[in-house]
N, C-alpha and C positions, 0 to 999 in steps of 0.2 A: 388618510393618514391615521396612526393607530395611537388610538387617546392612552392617556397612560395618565391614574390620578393615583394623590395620595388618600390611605385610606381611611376614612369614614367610620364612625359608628353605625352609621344607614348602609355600610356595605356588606353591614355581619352576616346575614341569611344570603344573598350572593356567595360570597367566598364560600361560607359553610357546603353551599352547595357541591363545592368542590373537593372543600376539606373531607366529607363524610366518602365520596367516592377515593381518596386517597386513603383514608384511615390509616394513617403514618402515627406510630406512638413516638416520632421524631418531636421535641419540642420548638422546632420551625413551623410545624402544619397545624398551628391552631391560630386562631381568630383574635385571641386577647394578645400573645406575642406579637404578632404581625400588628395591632392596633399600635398598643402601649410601646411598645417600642421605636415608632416612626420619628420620633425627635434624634434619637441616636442614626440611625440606619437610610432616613429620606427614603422611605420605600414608596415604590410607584406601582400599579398594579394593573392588567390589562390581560383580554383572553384572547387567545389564538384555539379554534376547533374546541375538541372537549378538555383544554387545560387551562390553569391559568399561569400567568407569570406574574412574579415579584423582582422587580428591580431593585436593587438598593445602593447605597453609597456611603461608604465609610471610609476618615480620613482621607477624602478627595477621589476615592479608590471603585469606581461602578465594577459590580456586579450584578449574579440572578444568581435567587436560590431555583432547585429544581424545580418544571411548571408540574404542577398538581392539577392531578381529577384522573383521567383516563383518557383511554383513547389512543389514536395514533399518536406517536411524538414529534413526528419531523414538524407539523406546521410549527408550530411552537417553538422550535431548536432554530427553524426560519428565522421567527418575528426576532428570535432572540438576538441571532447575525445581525439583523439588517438596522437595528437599532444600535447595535456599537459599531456598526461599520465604518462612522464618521471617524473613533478613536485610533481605531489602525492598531491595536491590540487587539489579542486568541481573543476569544469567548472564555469566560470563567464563568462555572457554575459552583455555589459552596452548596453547604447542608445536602449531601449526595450521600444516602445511606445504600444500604449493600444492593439492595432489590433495585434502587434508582440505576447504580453501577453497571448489572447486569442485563436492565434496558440499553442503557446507553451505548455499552458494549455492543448489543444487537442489531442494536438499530444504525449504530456511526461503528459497525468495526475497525480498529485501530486509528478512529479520528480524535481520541479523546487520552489524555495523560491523566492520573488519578494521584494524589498525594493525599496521604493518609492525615487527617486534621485532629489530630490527641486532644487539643485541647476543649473541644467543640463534641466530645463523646458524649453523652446522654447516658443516665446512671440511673438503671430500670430496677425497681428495686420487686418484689413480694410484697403486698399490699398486705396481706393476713401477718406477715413477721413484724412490717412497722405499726403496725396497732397491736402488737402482741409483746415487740421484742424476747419472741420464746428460740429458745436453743442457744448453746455453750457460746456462742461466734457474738452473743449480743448481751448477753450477761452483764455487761457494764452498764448498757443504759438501760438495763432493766433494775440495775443496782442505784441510778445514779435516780429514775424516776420515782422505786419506792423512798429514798429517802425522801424527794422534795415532798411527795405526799403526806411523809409523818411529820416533815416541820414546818409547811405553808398550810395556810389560809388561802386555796384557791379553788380558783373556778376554769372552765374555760369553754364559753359558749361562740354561739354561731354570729363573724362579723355581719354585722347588718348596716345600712345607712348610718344608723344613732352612734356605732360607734367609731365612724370614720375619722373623725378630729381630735378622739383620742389616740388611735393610733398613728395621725399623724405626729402630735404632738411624741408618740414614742419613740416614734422614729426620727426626729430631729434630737432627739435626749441621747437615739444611739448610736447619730451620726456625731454627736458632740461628743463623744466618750473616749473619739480619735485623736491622737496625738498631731497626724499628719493623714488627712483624710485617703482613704485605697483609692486609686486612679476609676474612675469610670462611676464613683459614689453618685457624683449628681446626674449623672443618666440615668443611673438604675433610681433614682426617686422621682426625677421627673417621669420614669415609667409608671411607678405606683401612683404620682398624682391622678398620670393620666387614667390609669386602671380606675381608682377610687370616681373620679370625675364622672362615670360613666354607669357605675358599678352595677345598676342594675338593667339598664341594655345592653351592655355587654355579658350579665351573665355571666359572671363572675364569681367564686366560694372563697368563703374568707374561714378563719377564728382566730378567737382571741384567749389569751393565758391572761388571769387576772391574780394578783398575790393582794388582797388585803383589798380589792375592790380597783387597784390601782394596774393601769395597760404593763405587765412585762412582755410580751410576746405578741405576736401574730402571723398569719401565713394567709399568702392567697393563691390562687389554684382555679382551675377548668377542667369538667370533661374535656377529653382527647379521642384520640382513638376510642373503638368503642370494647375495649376490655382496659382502658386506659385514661389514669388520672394524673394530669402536670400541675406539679406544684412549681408556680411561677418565684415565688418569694416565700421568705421565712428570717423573721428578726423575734432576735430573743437577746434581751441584755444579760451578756457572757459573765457576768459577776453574779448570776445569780446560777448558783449549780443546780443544774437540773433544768431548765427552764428551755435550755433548744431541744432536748429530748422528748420533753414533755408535750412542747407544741409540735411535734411530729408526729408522736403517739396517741394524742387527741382528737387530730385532726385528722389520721388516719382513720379513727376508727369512725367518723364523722362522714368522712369520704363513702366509708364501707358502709355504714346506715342508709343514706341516701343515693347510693351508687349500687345497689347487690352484686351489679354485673363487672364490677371492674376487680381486674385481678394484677394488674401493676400499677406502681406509681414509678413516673417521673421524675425527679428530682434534679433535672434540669444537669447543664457542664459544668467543669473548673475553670474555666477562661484559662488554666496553666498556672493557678493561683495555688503554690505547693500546700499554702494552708488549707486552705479549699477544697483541693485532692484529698488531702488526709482526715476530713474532714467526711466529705462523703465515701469515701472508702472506711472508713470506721461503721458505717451504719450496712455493708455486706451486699453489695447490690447482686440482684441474681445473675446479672450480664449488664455490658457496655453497649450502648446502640451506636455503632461505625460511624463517622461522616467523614467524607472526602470532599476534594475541590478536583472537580474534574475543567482540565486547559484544551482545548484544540490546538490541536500542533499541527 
């Protein structure tokens, strides 16, 4: 019978195993999402041949994301069957970006339905633009970070261990600043607990914007793909102008220090969250990275 567990901090170099032969700049194919995220998602995890699989279950609802690594596909498109078989429902795969598609295609022709998932796009930006904010299309937050410079008092150095309970502590101050808290708020902090919990086996990059000595901002993030950096989170109290721009632009350029080789950042979907869209749509991303949910029909 094919064991299937949830995942571990002890299973990081495993997976990775996987993850590096996939080298997907998809923000599903890293190691800190698939972690941090298993309180929302129940992901169970297990390998057929050279791939792995991710099971998940959200609102009652099982799925698999694509199996990752290489190799032939079909064992894996197997194991995947024969473990909902019991449900009497198609196979749903989500997080299926274009290259996934066009396996799939080849390998199951016409066995597979594709719907296009908007809300679940990944927003790949130019890594040299967000530490630079240079050219006419960014001007605003290259307007909005010279001024916080001429009237803050700040800093913004590298999260480390020491500073984790203060930015938790900021992030309860920026979850209190809500009148009627955004749906999914305490999954996405139980995520960052879980991130911080861990923070240095899992290998994890953080920083932090400091105004007067005091947490306004932080963001955390992983290597990804390998010309590619996902930034998982990023909290800045919106009352202070200048301050979500800043910890982008700092942290980029943080990124690009100790990363030479990466030449996109990630910045993660909108869940469909119009604010959110407009939100990262304001920062000019260089391209959208697809994802579909492919059905067997």
């Amino acid at each position: 019978m094919t064991e299937l567990r949830s995942p571990n901090v002890s299973d990081k170099y495993w997976v990775e195993s996987y993850l590096r032969r996939e080298n997907s700049r998809s923000s599903d194919y890293n190691f800190g999402n698939i972690y941090m995220w298993d309180n929302r998602y129940k992901k169970h995890l297990t390998a057929a041949g050279d791939r792995m699989i991710i099971r998940l279950r959200y609102t009652d609802l099982p799925f698999f994301a694509f199996p990752i690594g290489c190799g032939e596909l079909s064992p894996a498109i197997d194991l995947m069957k024969s473990l909902e078989a019991h449900n009497g429902s198609p196979l749903s795969i989500r997080a299926v970006t274009d290259e996934h598609k066009a396996l799939l295609d080849a390998t199951y022709p016409n066995r597979f339905r594709f719907t296009e998932d908007r809300d679940s796009f990944d927003y790949i930006y130019l890594a040299e633009k967000l530490a630079t904010f240079s050219g006419r299309k960014l001007h605003a937050k290259r307007n909005h970070c010279n001024k916080f410079e001429k009237e803050m008092n700040w800093d913004f150095v590298r999260l480390t261990p020491e500073l984790i309970p203060g930015c938790i502590d900021m992030l309860d101050a920026w979850i209190g600043e809500f009148d009627v808290p955004p749906d999914g708020i305490e999954d996405e902090k139980a995520a960052i607990l879980r991130g911080f919990s861990h923070w240095e086996l899992l290998g994890l990059e953080g920083g932090v914007l400091r105004v007067e000595g005091k947490i306004v901002g932080f963001t955390i993030g992983e290597a990804a793909a390998s010309d590619t950096f996902d930034v998982h989170f990023e909290k800045a109290f919106g009352a202070i102008n200048g301050a979500y721009p800043m910890v982008c632009r700092e942290f980029s350029r943080q990124v690009l220090r100790d990363h030479p080789q990466v030449i996109y950042i990630n910045r993660e979907e909108d869940l469909g969250l119009e604010n959110l869209r407009k939100a990262k749509m304001d920062y000019y991303p260089e391209y959208l990275l697809r994802k579909y949910t492919a059905t067997e029909v």
